[in-house]
C-alpha positions as CSV (number, residue, x, y, z in Angstrom):
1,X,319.7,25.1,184.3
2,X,322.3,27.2,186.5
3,X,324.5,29.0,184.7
4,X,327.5,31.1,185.5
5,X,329.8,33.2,183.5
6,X,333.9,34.0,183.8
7,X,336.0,36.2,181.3
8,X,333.4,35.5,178.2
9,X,333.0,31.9,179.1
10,X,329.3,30.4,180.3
11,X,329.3,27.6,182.5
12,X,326.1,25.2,182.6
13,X,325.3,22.9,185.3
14,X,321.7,21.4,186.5
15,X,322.8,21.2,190.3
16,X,324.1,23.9,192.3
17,X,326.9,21.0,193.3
18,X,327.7,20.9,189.2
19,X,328.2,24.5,189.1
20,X,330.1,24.5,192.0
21,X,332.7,21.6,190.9
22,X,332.5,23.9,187.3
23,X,333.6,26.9,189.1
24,X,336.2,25.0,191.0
25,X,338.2,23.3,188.2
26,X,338.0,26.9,186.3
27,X,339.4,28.3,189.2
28,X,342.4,25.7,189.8
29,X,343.2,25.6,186.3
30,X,343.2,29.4,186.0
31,X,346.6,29.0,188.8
32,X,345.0,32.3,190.0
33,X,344.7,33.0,193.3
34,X,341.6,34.7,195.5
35,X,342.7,38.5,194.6
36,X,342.5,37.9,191.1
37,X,340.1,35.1,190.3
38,X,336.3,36.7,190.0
39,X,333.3,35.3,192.5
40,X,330.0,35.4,189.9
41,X,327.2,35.5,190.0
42,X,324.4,32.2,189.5
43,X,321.5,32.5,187.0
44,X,318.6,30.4,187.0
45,X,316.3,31.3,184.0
46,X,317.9,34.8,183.8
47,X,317.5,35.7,187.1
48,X,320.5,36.3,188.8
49,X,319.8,33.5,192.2
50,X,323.0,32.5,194.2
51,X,326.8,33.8,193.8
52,X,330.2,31.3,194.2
53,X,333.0,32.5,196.6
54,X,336.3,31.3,195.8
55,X,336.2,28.0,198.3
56,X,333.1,27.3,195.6
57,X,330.7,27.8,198.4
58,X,327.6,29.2,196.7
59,X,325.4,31.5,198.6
60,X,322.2,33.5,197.9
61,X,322.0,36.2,195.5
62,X,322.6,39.0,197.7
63,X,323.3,37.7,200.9
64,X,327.0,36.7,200.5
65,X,328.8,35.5,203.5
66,X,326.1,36.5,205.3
67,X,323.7,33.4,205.4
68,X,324.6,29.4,205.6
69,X,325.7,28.6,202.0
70,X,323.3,27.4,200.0
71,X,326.3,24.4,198.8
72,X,329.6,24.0,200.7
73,X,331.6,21.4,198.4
74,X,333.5,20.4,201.7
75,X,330.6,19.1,203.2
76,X,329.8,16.8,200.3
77,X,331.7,13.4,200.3
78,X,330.5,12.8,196.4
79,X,333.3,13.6,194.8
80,X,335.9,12.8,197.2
81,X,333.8,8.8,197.2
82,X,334.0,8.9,193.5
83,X,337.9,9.8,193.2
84,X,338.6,7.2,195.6
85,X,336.8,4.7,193.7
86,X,338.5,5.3,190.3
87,X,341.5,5.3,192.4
88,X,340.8,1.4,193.1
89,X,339.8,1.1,189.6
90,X,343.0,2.5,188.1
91,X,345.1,0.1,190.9
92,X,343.3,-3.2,189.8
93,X,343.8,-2.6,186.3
94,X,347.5,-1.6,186.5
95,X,347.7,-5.0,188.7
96,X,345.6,-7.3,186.1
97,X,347.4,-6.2,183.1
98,X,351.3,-7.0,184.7
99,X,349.7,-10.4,184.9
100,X,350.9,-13.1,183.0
101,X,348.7,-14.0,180.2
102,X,345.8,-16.9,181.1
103,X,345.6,-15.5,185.2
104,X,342.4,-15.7,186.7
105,X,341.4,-12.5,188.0
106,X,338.2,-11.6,188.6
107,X,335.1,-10.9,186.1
108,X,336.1,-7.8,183.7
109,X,332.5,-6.9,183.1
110,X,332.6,-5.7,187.7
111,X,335.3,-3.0,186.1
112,X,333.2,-2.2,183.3
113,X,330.0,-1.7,185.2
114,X,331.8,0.4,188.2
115,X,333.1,2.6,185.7
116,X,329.6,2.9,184.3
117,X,327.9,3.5,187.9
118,X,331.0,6.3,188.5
119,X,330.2,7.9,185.2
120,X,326.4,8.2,185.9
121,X,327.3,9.6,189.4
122,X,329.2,12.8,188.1
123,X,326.8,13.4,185.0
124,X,324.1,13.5,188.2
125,X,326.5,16.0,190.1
126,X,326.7,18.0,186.7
């Protein structure tokens, strides 16, 4: 489990993609910018293994910005696949429910189980 830790709070991921989507929604929710916002460090089983640079690019313990990143979240069309699906999700439904009452539309149970294959997705990426 990869693990990082900002200000007193640990982040936990099993995928060096998880901890980097982790260190990224800290990071934009802070409102902080590069000068301010801290780059950690990445432990694996208590050795320290990778650090995360603000673009939450993660690159080997020691070698930072010096080596090919280890994960570069910009080259990974995951996330950006799965917010575009629940983008179509979120359309359909607003469509379907300013329907009038008895439309066919089709099968609620194709919503139900996209939402379910999204959701297994990101607990993978985490």
């Amino acid at each position: 489990m990869f693990k990082f830790t900002i200000r007193g709070t640990v982040y936990t991921a099993r995928t060096l993609a998880g901890i980097s989507a982790a260190y990224c929604k800290a990071r934009d929710e802070s409102g902080e910018g590069a000068s301010t916002f801290p780059f950690p460090d990445i432990e694996d089983g208590g050795a320290f293994v990778a650090r995360l640079s603000y673009n939450g690019r993660v690159w080997p313990y020691g070698a930072y910005g010096e080596s090919l990143p280890l994960y570069d979240p910009a080259a990974d069309p995951v996330p950006d696949t799965l917010a575009a699906l629940k983008m179509c999700i979120a359309a359909y439904e607003e469509t379907r429910d300013a329907q009038p009452t008895g439309h066919l539309w089709p099968d609620p149970n194709h919503i139900y189980h996209s939402r379910a294959a999204i959701a297994k997705a990101e607990s993978a990426l985490n």
